[in-house]
VEXDREN-2710 file (C-alpha; in Angstrom, 1 decimal):
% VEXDREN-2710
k/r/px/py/pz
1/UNK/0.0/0.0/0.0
2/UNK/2.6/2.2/0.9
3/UNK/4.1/2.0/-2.6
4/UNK/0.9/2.4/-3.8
5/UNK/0.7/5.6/-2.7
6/UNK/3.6/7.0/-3.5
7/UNK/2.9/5.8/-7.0
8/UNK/1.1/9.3/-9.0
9/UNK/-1.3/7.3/-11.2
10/UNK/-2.7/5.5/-8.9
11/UNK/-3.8/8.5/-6.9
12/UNK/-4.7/9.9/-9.7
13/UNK/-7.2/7.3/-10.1
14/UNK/-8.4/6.8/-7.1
15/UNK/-9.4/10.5/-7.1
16/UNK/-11.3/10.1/-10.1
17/UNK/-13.0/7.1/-8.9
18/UNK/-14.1/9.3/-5.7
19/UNK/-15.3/11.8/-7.8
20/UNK/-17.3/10.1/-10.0
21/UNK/-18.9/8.0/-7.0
22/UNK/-20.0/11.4/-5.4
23/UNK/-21.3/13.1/-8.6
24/UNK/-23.4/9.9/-8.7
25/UNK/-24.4/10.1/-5.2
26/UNK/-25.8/14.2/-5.3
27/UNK/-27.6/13.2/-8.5
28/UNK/-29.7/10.3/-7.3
29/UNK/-30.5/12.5/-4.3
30/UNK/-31.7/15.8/-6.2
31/UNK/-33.7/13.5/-8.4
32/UNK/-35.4/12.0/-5.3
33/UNK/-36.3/15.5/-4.2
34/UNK/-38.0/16.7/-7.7
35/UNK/-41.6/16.0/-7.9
36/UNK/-44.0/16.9/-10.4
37/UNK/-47.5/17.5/-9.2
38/UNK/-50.0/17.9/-11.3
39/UNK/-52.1/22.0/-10.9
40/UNK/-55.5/22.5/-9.2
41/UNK/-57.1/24.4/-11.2
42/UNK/-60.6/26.9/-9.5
43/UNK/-62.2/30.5/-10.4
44/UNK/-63.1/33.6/-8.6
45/UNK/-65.2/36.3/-9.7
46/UNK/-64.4/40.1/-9.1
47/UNK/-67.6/42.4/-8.9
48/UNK/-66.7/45.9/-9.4
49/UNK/-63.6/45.5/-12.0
50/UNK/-63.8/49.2/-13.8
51/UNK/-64.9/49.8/-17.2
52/UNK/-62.3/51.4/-19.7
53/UNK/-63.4/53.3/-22.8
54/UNK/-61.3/54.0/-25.8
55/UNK/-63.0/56.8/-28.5
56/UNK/-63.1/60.5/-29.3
57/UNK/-63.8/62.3/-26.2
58/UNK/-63.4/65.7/-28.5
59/UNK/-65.8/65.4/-30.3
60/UNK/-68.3/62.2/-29.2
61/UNK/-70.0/61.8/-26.0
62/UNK/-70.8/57.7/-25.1
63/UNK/-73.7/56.7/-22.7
64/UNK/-74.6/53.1/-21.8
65/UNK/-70.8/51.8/-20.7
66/UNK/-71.3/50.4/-17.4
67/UNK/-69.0/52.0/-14.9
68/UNK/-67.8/48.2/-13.7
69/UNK/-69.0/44.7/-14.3
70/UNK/-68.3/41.4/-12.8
71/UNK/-65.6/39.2/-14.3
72/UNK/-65.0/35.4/-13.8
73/UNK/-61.5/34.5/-14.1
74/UNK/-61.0/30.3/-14.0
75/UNK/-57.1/28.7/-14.1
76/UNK/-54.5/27.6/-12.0
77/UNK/-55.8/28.3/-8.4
78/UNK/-51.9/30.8/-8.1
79/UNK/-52.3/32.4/-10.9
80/UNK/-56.2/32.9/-9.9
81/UNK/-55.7/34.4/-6.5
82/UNK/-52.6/36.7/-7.9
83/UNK/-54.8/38.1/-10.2
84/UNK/-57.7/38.6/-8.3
85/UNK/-55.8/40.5/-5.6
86/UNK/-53.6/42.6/-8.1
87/UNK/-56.3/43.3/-10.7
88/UNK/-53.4/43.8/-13.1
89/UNK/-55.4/43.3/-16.4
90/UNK/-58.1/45.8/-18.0
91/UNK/-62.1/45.5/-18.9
92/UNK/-62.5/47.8/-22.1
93/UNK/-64.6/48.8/-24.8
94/UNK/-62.8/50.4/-28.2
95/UNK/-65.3/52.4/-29.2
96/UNK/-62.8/54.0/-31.9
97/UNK/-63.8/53.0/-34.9
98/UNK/-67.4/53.1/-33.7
99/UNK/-70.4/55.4/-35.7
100/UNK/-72.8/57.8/-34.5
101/UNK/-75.9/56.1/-32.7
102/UNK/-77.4/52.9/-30.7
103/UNK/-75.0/49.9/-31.4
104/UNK/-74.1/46.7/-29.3
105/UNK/-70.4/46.3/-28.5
106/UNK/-68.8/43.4/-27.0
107/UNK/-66.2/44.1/-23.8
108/UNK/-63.0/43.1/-23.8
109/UNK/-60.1/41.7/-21.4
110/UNK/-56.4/42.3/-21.8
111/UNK/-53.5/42.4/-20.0
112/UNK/-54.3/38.9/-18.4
113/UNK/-52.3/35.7/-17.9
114/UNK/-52.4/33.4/-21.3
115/UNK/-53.2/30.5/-18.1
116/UNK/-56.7/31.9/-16.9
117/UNK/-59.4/32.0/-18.9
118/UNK/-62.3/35.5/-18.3
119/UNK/-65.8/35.4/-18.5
120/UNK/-67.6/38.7/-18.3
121/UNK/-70.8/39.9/-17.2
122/UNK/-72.4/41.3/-19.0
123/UNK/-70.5/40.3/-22.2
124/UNK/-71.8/42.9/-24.4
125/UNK/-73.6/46.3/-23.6
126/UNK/-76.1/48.5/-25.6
127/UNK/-73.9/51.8/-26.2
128/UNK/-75.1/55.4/-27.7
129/UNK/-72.4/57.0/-29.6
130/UNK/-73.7/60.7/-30.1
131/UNK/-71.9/64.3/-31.0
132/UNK/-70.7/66.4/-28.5
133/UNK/-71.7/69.7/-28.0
134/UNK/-71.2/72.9/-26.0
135/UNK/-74.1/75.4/-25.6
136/UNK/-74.2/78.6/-23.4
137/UNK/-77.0/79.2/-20.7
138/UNK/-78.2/81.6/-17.7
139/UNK/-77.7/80.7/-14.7
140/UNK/-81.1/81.3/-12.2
141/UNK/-80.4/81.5/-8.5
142/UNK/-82.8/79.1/-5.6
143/UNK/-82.8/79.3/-2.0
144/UNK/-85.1/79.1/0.5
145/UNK/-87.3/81.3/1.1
146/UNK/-88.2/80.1/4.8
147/UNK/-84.7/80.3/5.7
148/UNK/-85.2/84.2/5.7
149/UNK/-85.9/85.7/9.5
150/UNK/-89.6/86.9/9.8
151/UNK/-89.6/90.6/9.6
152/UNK/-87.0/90.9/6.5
153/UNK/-87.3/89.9/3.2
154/UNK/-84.9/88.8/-0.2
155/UNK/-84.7/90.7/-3.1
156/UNK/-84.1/89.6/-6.6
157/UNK/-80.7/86.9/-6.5
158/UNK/-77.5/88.2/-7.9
159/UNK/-75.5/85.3/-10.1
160/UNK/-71.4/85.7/-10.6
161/UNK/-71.2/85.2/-13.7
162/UNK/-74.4/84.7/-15.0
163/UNK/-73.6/82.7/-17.9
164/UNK/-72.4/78.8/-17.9
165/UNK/-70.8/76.5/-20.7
166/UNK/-72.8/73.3/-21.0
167/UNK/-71.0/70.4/-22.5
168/UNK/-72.8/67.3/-23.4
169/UNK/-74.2/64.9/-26.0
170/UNK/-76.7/66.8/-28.3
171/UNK/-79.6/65.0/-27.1
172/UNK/-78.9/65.8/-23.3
173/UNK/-78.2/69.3/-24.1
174/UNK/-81.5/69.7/-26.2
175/UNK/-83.6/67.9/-23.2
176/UNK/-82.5/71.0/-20.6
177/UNK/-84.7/73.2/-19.3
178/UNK/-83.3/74.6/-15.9
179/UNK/-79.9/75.6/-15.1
180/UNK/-79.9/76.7/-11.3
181/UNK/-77.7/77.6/-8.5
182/UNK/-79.2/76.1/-5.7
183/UNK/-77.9/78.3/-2.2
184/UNK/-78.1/75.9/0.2
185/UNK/-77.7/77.7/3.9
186/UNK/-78.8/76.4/7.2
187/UNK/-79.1/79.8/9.2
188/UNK/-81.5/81.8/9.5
189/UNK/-80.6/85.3/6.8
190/UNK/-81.5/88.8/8.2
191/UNK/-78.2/90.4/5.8
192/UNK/-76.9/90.0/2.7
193/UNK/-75.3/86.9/1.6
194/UNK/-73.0/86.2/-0.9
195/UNK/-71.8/82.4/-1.3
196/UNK/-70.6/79.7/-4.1
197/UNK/-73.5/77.6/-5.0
198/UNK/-73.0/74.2/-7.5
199/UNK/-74.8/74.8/-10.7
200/UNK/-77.0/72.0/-11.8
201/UNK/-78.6/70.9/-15.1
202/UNK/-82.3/69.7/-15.1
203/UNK/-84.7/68.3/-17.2
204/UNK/-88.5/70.2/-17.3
205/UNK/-89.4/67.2/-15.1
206/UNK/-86.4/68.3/-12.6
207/UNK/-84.4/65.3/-13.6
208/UNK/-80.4/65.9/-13.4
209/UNK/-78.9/65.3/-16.7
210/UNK/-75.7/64.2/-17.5
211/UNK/-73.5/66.9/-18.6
212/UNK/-70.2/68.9/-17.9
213/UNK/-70.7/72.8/-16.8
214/UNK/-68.0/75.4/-16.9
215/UNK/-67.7/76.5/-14.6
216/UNK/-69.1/73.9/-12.2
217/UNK/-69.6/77.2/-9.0
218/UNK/-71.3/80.2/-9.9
219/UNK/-71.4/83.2/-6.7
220/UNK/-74.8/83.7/-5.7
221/UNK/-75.5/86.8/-3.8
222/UNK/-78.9/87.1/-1.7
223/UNK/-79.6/91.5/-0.7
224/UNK/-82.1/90.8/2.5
225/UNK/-83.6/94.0/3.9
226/UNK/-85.7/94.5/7.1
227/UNK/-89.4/94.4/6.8
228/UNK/-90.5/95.8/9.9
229/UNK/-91.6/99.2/11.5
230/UNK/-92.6/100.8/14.3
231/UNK/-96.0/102.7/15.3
232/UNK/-97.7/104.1/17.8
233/UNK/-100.9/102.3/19.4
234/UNK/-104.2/104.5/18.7
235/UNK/-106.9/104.0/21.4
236/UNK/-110.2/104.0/19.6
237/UNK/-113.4/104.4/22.2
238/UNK/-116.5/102.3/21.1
239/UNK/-119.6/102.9/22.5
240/UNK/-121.3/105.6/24.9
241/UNK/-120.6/105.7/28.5
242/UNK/-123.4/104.2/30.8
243/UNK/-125.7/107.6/32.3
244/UNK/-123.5/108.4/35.4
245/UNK/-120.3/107.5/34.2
246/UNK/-117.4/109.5/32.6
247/UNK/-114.5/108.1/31.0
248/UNK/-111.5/109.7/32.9
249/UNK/-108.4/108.3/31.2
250/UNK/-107.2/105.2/29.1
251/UNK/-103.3/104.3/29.7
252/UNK/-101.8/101.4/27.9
253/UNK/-98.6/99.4/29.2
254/UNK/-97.1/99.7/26.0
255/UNK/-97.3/103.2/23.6
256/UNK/-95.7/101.3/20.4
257/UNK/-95.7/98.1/18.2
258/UNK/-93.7/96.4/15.6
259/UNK/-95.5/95.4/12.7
260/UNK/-94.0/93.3/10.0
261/UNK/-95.6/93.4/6.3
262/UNK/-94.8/93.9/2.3
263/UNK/-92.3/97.3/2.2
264/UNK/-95.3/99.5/0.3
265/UNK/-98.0/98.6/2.7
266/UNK/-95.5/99.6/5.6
267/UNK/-95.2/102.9/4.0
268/UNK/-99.2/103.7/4.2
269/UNK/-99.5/102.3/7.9
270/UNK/-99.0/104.9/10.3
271/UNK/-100.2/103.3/13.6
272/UNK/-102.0/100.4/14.8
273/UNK/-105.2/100.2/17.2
274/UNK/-106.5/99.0/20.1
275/UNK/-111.2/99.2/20.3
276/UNK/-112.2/100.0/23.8
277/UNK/-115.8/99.4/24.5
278/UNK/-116.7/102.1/26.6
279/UNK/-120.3/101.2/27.1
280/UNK/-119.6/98.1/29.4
281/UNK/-117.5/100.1/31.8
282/UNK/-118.9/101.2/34.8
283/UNK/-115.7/101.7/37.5
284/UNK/-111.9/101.8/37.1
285/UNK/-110.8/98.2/35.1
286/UNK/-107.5/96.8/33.6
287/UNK/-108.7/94.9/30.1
288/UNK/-106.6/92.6/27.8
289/UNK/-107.3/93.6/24.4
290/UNK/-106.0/92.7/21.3
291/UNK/-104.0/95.3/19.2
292/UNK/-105.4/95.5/15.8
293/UNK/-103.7/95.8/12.5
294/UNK/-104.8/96.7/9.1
295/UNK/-105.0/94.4/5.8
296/UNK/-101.9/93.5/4.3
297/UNK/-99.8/94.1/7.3
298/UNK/-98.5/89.7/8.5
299/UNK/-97.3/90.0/12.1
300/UNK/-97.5/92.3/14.7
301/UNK/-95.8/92.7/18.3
302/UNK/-97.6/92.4/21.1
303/UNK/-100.3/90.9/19.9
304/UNK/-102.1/91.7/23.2
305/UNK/-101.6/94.7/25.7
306/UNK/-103.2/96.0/28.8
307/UNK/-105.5/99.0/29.3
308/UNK/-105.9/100.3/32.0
309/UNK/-109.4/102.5/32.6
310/UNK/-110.1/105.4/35.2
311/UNK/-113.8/106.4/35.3
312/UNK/-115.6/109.6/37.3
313/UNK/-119.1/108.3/38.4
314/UNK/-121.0/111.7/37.8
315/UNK/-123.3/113.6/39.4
316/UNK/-126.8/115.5/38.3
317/UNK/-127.6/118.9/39.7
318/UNK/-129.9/121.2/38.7
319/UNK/-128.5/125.3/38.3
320/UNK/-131.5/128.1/38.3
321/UNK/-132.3/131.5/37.9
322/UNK/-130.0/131.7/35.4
323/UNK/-130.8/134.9/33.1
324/UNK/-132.0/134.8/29.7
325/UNK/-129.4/137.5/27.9
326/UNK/-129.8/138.7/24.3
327/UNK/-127.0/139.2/21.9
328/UNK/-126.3/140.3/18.1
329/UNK/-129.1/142.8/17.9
330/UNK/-129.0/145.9/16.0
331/UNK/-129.3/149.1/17.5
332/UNK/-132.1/150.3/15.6
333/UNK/-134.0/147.4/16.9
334/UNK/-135.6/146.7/20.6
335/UNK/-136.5/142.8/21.3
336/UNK/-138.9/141.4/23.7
337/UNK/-138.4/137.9/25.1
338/UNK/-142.4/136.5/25.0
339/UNK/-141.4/132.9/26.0
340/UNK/-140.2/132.4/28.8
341/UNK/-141.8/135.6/30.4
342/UNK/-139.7/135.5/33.6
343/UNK/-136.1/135.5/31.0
344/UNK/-134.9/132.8/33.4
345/UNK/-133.4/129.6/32.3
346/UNK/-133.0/126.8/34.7
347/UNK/-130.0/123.9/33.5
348/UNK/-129.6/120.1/34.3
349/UNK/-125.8/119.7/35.2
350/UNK/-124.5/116.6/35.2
351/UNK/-120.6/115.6/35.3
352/UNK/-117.9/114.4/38.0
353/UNK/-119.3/115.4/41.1
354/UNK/-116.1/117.7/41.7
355/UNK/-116.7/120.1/39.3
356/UNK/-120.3/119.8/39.7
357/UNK/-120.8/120.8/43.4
358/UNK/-119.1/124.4/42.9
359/UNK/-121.7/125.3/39.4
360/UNK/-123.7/128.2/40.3
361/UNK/-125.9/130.3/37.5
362/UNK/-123.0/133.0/36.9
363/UNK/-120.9/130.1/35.8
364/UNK/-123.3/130.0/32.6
365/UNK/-124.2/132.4/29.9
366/UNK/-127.4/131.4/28.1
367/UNK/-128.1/133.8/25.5
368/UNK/-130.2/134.0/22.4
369/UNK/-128.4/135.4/19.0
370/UNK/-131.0/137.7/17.2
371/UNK/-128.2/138.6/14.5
372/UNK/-129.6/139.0/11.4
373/UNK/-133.7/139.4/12.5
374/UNK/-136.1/142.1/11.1
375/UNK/-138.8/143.3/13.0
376/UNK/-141.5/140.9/13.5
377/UNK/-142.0/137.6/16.3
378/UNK/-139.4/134.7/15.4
379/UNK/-138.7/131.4/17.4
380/UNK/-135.0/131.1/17.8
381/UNK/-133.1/128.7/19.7
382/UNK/-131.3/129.0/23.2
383/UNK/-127.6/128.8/23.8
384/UNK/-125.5/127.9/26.6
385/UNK/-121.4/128.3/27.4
386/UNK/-120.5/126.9/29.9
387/UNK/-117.4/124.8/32.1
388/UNK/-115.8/122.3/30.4
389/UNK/-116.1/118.7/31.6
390/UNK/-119.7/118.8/32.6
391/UNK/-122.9/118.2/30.5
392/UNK/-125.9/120.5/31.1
393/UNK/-129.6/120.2/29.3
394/UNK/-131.7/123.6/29.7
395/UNK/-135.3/123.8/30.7
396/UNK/-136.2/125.2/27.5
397/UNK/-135.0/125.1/24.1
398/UNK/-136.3/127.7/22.0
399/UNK/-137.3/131.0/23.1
400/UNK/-140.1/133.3/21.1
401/UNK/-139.4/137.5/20.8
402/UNK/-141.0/140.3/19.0
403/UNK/-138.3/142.5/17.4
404/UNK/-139.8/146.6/17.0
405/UNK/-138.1/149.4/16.0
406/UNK/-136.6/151.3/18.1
407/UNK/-138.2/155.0/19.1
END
């Protein structure tokens, strides 16, 4: 052995020999490892995969494309849940060779792995291929009119600018009938308001059609002025005091109100009222009475007030001998009173009992006015002046003279 291996060949050899043996051995075990199992194969369906559309989109609008579909994708059950979780393939429709009008196209898959088959649903849409077109209309404003605060009131809107670009397929833009800025604002508006407001396109029937707007904001601008005023409370007295009784005084607990109504009717209202029936009052009182407001005019404030009445219960007395005096005749002319003979006048005095007690007869003139009278007897009537606040009735009411000439 030991010249064996000090002999080159034969380690040589034996070298090869080792190698060879251990090539063999690696070999057998990788093949051991290697096994070939055959693919499950399953399917999986995605629900919303997006819609692509190839055509002109300067100068045709399309309608009818489905914005996604469901697709069924069947193959080797790797290459199935890659795809479904990537999505990296595309649903389209090439519209760009298609013609104006209603036509049925067939959607299409690319993109995806040569190993999975795609079903799609649906498999072909109903599209509408039709001219694009771009018309110019005014804007009107909208809002809501309860949203204004009672007591003012909106004038005519203000739209910035006035004017939109409406884009659209020609049948769309032929079917609108309203273009409107709709103000949409939660608070209640007592001042001017100026905010952006979305412009939308409607059909007569109010339906939103599909178009594009330039530009898509228009500012809408809302004047609001107060509708309200200010005005005394008139005390109107209805009725005649019961015999004995005298009205004193009538004191509200409030002088003014606020009345709310259209800005000309304001203009012609100069006060409000409150009706006093006089004729049921017989000592001092404190009524609730409505305040009363003329046509046209929608609210008022208060609605109610208090009045509060004073009365004087009065008192009858009878003042006589009071003389019988003539006045306004001529010089040239002497009159005799006939009727009464005695040229005495008695009065009925009735009023508060404070300014009654004190009357006497030379707090009274009762006259009779022969101004203008010829010669001759005449019947004229009697007058009395008198204090104020007090009533009187005289014993006669007509007196009969004889007018002569004077000597």
């Amino acid at each position: 052995m030991d010249k064996l291996m000090d002999n080159r060949w034969f380690i040589k050899i034996l070298a090869l020999l080792l190698a060879v043996l251990l090539y063999s051995t690696v070999s057998n075990k990788e093949n051991k490892l290697t096994v070939n199992v055959p693919s499950q194969s399953t399917s999986a369906t995605i629900k919303d995969m997006p819609v692509n559309v190839y055509y002109d989109t300067e100068n045709l609008v399309v309608s009818g494309i489905p914005n996604t579909v469901a697709i069924t994708i069947k193959g080797p059950i790797t290459h199935v849940q890659s795809t479904k979780a990537l999505k990296n393939f595309e649903v389209y429709v090439d519209l760009t060779e298609a013609k104006i009008g209603k036509q049925k196209v067939k959607l299409k898959v690319k993109d995806l792995s040569d190993k999975l088959k795609a079903t799609i649903n649906p498999a072909t849409v109903t599209v509408n291929v039709q001219e694009k077109i771009t018309k110019e209309f005014k804007v009107e404003a909208e809002f809501n009119a309860s949203q204004v605060e009672e007591g003012y009131s909106a004038g005519q809107p203000v739209v910035e600018p006035n004017k939109v670009k409406i884009t659209g397929a020609k049948s769309v833009i032929d079917r609108i009938a309203f273009v409107k800025a709709t103000l949409e604002e939660k608070s209640k508006l007592k001042e001017t308001i100026t905010k952006e407001a979305h412009v939308q396109v409607l059909d007569k029937d109010l339906n939103k059609l599909d178009a594009v707007v330039a530009p898509e904001t228009v500012k809408v601008t809302i004047p609001i002025k107060n509708n309200s005023k200010t005005v005394p409370i008139s005390i109107i007295k209805k009725g005649t005091p019961q015999d004995g009784i005298t009205i004193d005084s009538i004191d509200l607990d409030v002088k003014e109100a606020t009345i709310i109504g259209p800005e000309d009717i304001l203009k012609q209202t100069e006060n409000v009222r409150v009706e006093v029936d006089v004729s049921k009052i017989t000592e001092n009182t404190t009524l609730n009475l409505p305040v009363i407001i003329s046509n046209g005019i929608t609210k008022v404030t208060p609605q109610m007030v208090k009045a509060t009445v004073l009365v004087k219960k009065e008192e009858e007395k009878t003042v006589s001998g009071i003389p019988l005096k003539i006045q306004g005749l001529s010089d040239s002319y002497i009159a005799e009173i006939n009727d009464p003979a005695n040229k005495i006048i008695n009065l009925i005095v009735n009023g508060p009992s404070s300014m009654v007690d004190g009357l006497r007869p030379e707090d009274f003139n009762v006259y009779i006015d022969l101004s203008n009278l010829d010669e001759g007897s005449h019947e004229v009537d009697i007058h009395v002046d008198g204090p104020a606040n007090v009533n009187w009735k005289p014993s006669k009411e007509t007196a009969k003279i004889t007018i002569t000439k004077n000597a």
